[in-house]
C-alpha positions as CSV (number, residue, x, y, z in Angstrom):
1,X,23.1,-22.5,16.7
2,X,19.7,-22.8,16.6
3,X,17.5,-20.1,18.4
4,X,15.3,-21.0,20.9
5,X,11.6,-20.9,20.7
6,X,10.4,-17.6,22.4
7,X,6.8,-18.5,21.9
8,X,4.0,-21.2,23.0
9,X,1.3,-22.0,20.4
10,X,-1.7,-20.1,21.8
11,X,-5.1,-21.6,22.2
12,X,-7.0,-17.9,22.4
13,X,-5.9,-15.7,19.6
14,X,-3.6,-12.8,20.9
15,X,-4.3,-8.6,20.9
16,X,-1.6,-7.5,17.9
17,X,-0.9,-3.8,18.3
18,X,1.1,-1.5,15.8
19,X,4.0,0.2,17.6
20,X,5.6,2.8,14.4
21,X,5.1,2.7,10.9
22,X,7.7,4.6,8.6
23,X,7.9,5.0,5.0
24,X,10.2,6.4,2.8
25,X,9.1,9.7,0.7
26,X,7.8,8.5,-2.6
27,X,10.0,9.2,-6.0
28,X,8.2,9.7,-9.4
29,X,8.9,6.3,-11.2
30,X,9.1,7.4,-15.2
31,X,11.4,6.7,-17.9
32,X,10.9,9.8,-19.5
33,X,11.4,12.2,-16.5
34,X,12.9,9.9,-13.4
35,X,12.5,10.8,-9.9
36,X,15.0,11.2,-7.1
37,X,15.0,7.6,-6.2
38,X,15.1,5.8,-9.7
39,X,19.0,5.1,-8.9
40,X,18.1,3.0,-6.1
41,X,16.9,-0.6,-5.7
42,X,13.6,-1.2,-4.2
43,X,15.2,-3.4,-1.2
44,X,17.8,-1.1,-0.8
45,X,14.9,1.5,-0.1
46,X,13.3,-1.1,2.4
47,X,16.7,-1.8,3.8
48,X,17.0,1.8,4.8
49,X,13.7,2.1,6.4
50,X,14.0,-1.1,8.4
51,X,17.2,0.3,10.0
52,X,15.3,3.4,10.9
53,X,12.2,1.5,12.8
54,X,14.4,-0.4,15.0
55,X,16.1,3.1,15.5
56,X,13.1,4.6,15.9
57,X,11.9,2.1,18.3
58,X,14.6,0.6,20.3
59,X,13.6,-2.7,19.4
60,X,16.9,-5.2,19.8
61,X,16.9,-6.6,16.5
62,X,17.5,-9.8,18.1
63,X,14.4,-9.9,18.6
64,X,12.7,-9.8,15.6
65,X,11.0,-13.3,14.6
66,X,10.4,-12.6,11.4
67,X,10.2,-9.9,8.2
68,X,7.7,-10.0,5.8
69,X,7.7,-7.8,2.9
70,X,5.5,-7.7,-0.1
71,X,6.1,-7.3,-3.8
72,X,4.5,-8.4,-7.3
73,X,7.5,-8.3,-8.8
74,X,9.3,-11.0,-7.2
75,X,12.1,-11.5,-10.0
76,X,15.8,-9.8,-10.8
77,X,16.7,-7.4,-7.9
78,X,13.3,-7.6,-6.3
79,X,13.9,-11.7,-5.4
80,X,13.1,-12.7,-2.4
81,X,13.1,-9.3,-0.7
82,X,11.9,-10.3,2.7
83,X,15.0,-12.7,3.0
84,X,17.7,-10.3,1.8
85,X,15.9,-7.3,3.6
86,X,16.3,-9.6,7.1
87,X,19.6,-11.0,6.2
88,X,21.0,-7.2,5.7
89,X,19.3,-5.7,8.8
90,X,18.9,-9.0,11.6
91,X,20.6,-12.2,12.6
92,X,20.4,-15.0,10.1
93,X,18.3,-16.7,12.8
94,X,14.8,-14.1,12.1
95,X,12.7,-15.8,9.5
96,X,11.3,-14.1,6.2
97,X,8.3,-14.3,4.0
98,X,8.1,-13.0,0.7
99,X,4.7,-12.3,-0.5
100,X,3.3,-11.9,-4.0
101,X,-0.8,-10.9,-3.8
102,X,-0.2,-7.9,-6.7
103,X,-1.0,-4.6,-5.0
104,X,-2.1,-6.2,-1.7
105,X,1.0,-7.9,-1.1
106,X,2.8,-5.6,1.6
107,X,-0.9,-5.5,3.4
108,X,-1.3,-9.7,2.9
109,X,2.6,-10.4,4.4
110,X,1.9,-8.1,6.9
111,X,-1.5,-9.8,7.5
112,X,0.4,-13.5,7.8
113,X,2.8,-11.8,10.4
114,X,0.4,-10.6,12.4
115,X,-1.9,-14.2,12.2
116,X,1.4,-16.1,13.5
117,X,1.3,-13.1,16.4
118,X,-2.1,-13.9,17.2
119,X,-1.5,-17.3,17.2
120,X,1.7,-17.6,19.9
121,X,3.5,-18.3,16.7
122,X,5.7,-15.1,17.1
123,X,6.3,-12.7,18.8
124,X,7.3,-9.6,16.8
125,X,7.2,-8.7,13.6
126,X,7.9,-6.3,11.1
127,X,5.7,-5.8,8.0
128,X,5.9,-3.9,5.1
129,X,6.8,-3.9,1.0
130,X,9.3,-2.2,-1.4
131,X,8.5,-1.5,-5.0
132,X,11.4,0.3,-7.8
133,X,8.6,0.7,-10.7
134,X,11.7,2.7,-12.1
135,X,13.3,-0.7,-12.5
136,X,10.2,-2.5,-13.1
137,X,7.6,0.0,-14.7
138,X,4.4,-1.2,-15.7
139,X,3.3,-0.8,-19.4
140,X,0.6,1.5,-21.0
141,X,-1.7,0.2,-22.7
142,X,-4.6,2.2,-24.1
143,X,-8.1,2.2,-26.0
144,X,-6.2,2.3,-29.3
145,X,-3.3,-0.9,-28.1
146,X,-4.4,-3.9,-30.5
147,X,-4.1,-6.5,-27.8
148,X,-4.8,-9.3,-30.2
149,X,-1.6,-8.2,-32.2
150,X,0.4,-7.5,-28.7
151,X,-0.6,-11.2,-27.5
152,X,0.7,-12.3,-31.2
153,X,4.0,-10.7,-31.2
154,X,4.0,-11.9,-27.4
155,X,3.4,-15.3,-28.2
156,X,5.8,-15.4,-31.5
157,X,8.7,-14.0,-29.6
158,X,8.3,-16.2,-26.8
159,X,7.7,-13.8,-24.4
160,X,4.3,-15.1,-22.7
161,X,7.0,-18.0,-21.4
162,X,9.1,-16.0,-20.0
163,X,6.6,-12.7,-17.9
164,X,3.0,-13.0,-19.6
165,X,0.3,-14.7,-18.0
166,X,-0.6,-18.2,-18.8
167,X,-2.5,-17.3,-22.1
168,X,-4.7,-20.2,-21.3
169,X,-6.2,-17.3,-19.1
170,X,-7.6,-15.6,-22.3
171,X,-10.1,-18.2,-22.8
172,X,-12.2,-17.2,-19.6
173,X,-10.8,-13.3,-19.3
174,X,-10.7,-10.6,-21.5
175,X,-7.1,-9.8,-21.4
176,X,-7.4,-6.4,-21.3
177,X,-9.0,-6.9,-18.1
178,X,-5.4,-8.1,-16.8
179,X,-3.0,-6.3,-18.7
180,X,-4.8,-2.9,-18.9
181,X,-5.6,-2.6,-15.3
182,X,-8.0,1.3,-16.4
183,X,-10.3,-1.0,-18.6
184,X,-11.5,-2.2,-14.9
185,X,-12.1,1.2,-13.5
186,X,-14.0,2.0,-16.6
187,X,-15.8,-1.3,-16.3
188,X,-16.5,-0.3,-12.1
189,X,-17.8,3.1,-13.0
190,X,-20.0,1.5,-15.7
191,X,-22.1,-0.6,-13.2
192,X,-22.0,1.8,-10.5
193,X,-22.5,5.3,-12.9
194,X,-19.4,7.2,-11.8
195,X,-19.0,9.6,-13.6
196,X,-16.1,11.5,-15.2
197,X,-17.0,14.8,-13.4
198,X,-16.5,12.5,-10.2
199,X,-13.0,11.2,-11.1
200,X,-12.3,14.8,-11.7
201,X,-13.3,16.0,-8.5
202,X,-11.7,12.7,-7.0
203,X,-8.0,14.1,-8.3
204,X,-8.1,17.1,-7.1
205,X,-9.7,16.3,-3.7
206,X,-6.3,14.0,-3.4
207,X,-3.8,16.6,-4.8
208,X,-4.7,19.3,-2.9
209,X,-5.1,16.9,0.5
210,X,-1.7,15.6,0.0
211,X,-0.5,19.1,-0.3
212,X,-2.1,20.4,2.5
213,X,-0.5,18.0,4.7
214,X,2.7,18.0,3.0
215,X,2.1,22.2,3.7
216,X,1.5,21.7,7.5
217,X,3.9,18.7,7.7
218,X,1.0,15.8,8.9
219,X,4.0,13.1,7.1
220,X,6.3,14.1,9.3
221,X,6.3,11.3,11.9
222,X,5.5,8.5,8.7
223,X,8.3,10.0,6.5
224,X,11.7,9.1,6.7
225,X,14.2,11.8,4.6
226,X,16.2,9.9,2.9
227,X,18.8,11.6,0.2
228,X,17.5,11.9,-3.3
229,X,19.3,12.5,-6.6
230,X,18.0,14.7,-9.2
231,X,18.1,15.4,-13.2
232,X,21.6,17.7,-12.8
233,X,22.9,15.4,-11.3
234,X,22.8,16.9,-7.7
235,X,22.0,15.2,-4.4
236,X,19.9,16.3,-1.7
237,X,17.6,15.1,1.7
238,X,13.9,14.9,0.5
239,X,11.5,14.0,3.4
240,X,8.1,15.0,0.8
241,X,6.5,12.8,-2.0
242,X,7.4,13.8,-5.6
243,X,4.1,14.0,-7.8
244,X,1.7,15.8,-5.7
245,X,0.5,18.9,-7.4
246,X,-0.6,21.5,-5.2
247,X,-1.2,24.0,-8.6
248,X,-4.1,21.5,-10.0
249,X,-7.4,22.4,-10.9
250,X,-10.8,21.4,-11.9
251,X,-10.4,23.6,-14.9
252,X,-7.0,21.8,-15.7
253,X,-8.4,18.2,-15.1
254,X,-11.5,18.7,-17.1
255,X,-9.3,18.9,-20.1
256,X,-7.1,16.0,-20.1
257,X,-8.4,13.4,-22.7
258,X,-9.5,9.6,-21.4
259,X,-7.0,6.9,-21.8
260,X,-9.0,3.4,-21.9
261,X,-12.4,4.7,-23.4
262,X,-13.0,7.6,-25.9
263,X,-15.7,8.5,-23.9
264,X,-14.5,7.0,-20.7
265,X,-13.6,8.8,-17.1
266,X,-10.1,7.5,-16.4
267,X,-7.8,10.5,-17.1
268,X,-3.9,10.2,-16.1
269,X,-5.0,12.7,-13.2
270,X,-7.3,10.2,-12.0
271,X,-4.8,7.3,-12.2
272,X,-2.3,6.3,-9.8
273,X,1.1,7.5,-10.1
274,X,4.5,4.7,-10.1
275,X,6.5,5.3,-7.5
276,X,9.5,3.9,-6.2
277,X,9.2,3.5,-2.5
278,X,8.9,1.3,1.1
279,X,7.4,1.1,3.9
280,X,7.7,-1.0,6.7
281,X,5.4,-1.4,10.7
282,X,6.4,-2.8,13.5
283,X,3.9,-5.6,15.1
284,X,3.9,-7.1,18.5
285,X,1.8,-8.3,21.4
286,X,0.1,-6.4,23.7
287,X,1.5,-7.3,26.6
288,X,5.1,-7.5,24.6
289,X,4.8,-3.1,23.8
290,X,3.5,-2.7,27.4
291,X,6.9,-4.9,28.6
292,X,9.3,-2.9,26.1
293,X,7.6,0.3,27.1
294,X,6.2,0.9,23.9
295,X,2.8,3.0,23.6
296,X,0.8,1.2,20.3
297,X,-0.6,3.6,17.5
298,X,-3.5,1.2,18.1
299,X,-4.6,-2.4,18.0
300,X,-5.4,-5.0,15.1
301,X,-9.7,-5.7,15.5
302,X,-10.3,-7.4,12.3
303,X,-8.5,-8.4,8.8
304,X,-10.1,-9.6,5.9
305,X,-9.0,-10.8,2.2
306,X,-11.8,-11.1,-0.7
307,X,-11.6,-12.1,-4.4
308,X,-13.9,-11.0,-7.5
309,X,-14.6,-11.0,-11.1
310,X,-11.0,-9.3,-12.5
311,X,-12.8,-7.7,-14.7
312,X,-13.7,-4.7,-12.2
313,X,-10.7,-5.8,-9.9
314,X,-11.3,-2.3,-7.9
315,X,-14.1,-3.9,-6.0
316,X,-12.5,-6.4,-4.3
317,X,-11.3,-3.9,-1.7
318,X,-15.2,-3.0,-0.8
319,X,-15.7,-6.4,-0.6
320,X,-12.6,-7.1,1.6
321,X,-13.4,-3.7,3.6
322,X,-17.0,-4.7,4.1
323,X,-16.0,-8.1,5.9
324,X,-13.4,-6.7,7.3
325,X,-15.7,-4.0,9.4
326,X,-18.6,-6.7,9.6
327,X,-15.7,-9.4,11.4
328,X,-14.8,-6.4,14.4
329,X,-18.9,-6.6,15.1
330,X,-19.0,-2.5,13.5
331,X,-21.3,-0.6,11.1
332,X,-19.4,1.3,8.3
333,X,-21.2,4.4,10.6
334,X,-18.5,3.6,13.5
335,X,-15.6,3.8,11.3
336,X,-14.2,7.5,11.7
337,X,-11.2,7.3,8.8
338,X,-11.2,5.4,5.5
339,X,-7.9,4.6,3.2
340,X,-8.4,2.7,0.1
341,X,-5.9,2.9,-2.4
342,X,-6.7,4.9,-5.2
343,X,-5.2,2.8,-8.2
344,X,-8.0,4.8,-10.2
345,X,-10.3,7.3,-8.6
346,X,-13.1,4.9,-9.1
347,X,-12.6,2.1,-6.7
348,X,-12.9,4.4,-3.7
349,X,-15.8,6.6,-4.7
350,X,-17.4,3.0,-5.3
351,X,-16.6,2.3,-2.0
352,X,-18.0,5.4,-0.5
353,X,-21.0,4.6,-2.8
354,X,-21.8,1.2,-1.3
355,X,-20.6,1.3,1.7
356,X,-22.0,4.6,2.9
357,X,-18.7,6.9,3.6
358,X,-18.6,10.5,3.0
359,X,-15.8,11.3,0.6
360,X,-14.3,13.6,3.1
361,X,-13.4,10.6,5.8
362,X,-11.6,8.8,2.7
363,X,-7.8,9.3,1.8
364,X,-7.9,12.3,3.9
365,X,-3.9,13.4,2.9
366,X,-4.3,12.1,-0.5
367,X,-3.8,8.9,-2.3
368,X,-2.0,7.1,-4.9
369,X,-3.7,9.4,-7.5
370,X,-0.7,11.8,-6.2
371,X,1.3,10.2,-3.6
372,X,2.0,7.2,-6.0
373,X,1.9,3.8,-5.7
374,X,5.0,1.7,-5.6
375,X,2.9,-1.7,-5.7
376,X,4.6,-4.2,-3.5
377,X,4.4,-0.8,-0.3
378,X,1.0,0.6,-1.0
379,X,-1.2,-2.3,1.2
380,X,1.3,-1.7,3.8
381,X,0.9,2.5,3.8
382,X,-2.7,1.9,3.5
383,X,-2.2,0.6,7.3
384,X,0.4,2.5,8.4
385,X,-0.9,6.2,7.2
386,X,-4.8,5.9,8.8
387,X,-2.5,4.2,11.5
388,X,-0.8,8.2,11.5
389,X,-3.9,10.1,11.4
390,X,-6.2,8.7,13.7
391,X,-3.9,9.3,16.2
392,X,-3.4,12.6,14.8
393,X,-7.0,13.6,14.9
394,X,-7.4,11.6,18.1
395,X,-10.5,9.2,16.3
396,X,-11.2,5.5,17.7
397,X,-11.7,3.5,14.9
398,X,-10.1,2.8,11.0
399,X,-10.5,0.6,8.0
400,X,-7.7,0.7,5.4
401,X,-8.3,-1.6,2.1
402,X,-6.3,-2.0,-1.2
403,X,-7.9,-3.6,-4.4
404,X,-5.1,-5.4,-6.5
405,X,-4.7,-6.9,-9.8
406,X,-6.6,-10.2,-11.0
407,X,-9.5,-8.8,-8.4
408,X,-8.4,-9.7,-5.0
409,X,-8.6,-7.3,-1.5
410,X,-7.4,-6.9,1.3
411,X,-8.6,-4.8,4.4
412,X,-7.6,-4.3,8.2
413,X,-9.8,-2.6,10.8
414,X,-7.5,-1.0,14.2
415,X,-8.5,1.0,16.7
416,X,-6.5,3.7,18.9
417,X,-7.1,2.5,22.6
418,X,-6.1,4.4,25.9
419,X,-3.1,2.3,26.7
420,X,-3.0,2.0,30.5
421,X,1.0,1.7,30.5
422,X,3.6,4.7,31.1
423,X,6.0,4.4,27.9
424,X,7.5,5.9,24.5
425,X,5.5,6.8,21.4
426,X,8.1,5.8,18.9
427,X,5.4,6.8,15.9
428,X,6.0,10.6,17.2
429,X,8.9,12.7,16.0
430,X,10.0,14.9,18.7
């Protein structure tokens, strides 16, 4: 039967809110030393964490219009992960969107979900992304690959038709600007003189963030503990993400060689882990939370998506942030907590460069350099985990961003309101 509209097409954009964000912990993606979730399927993952937000939140999944969830790697297993995630968890009647904007994807779906919100479009929505680099791993290539030979045996074998990019692309980009996403930071810190000592400091500032609040247990309302299986063999509940190293040092970083320059700065500590993860938010209107007797984590002020040279693909999320602070009518000086995926250390610290922002209001609990970054669920964590803390710390307003491959960005700005309706914080674990 068909369903029946819920919504009128609004003429005055609507007030979006966040009502939970969950994730699932984040396993180390690696061929040579797999993490505890490299058994599973990425939308399996998703799957999982879906069921627990409508737990979570009470939320008839009836009522879901629509599921949007983001990956880059929209082939094989990963196909169309928004439709199978919202065949296997709502009615055939809720709608899906499958979004591919490389590591912005989870935050761009989530951004079209909450548009058709604004818009009387929809009604609710849930947002998020799912990412198995286990199952789809991203290749290393360093200052010593021969990319002319690579793109030779590429082409000979037939394998640009079949998952490289249109080679045409070559004539305008230096391919290893796309295929070698560190050549970017090292391009990045180049024009804005980072330094290595600063990606040094930059790891360690997110290793020992991530395990402070793993230590005092700050994930514990964005974490779902899910069951993991490990090298013996054995199966256990792990509620904690898998590469974070609480024992590193500036000693210990200051050793490991460069990967994309001899005399570069991008170290493997100050690169962002694969991870095999999702993460999913639940969006809604206003007046819809204050009607389900929801309290929001905050509401949506501004959203933004920029593009730039791919070359230094890490400054699209400045550029996206920027706008994205300059659309809600604030000064980078009123935003009171940053998140900017940290594919390499040097996109953010350029961002705290231009923009102004003392390191210690960005990635607060760590970032990708440690926490990992499962591609097509790090735009959507960006959201969801400064969603977290500026509740936690009790802060007004937030500006998450994510750089992605190619050179295009995406940003949201929220802010945590006094909610003048008696109701359930899902977002909190009792």
């Amino acid at each position: 039967m068909p369903r029946k509209a819920t919504t009128k097409a609004s003429k005055i954009p609507r007030e979006v809110v966040i009502v939970d964000y969950c994730r699932t912990p984040h396993g180390r993606a690696s061929q040579k030393k797999p993490g505890f979730f490299a058994h599973m399927r990425g939308d399996d993952l998703a799957i999982a964490i879906v069921e627990k937000l409508l737990e979570r939140t009470g939320v008839d999944r009836k009522m879901i219009d629509e599921v949007t969830m983001g990956s880059p790697n929209l082939t094989g297993e990963q196909q169309n992960p928004a439709r199978t995630v919202g065949l296997l968890t709502c009615p055939y009647e809720t709608r899906a969107l499958s979004v591919d904007r490389a590591c912005t994807s989870s935050m761009a779906g989530a951004q079209f979900g909450i548009m058709a919100i604004q818009l009387g479009l929809e009604e609710i929505v849930i947002g998020g992304g799912a990412e198995s680099c286990s199952h789809f791993p991203i290749p290393l290539w360093t200052f010593d690959t021969d990319m002319n030979k690579m793109m030779e045996d590429a082409i000979a074998t037939g394998a640009v038709s079949r998952g490289l990019p249109n080679p045409k692309l070559w004539e305008i980009i230096d391919p290893a600007t796309l295929i070698a996403m560190g050549n970017t930071a090292e391009n990045l810190a180049a024009i804005y003189n980072v330094p290595r000592e600063d990606c040094d400091r930059w790891a360690l500032k997110s290793n020992l963030g991530a395990a402070e609040a793993q230590r005092k247990g700050w994930f514990k309302n964005e974490i779902i503990p899910l069951m993991g299986k490990f090298p013996d063999s054995t199966e256990k509940l792990v509620d904690y993400d898998e590469d974070v190293r609480p024992d590193t040092t500036i000693e210990k970083l200051r050793t490991l060689p460069t990967l994309y320059k001899p005399n570069g700065v991008v170290t493997a500590a100050s690169s962002s882990k694969q991870a095999d993860a999702a993460g999913v938010a639940l969006f809604m209107t206003k007046e819809k939370a204050r009607e389900l007797g929801l309290i929001p984590m905050c509401t949506i002020r501004s959203m933004a998506w920029e593009a730039c040279d791919p070359s230094i693909m890490g400054y699209s999320a400045t550029l996206a942030a920027d706008k994205a602070v300059k659309r809600a009518g604030l000064k980078p000086k009123d935003i009171d907590l940053w998140e900017s995926n940290a594919a390499f250390a040097v996109p953010p610290i350029v961002q705290c460069k231009l923009l102004g922002i003392p390191w210690e209001n960005m990635n607060v609990n760590g970032d990708a350099l440690c926490i990992g970054h499962p591609i097509g669920a790090s735009g959507i964590r960006m959201v969801g985990t400064i969603a977290h803390e500026m509740n936690r710390r009790g802060v007004r307003y937030a500006c998450a961003s994510i750089c992605g491959g190619y050179g295009q960005g995406t940003a949201m700005v929220v802010e945590r309101e006094d909610y003048d309706w008696n109701g359930r914080r899902a977002w909190m674990v009792s």
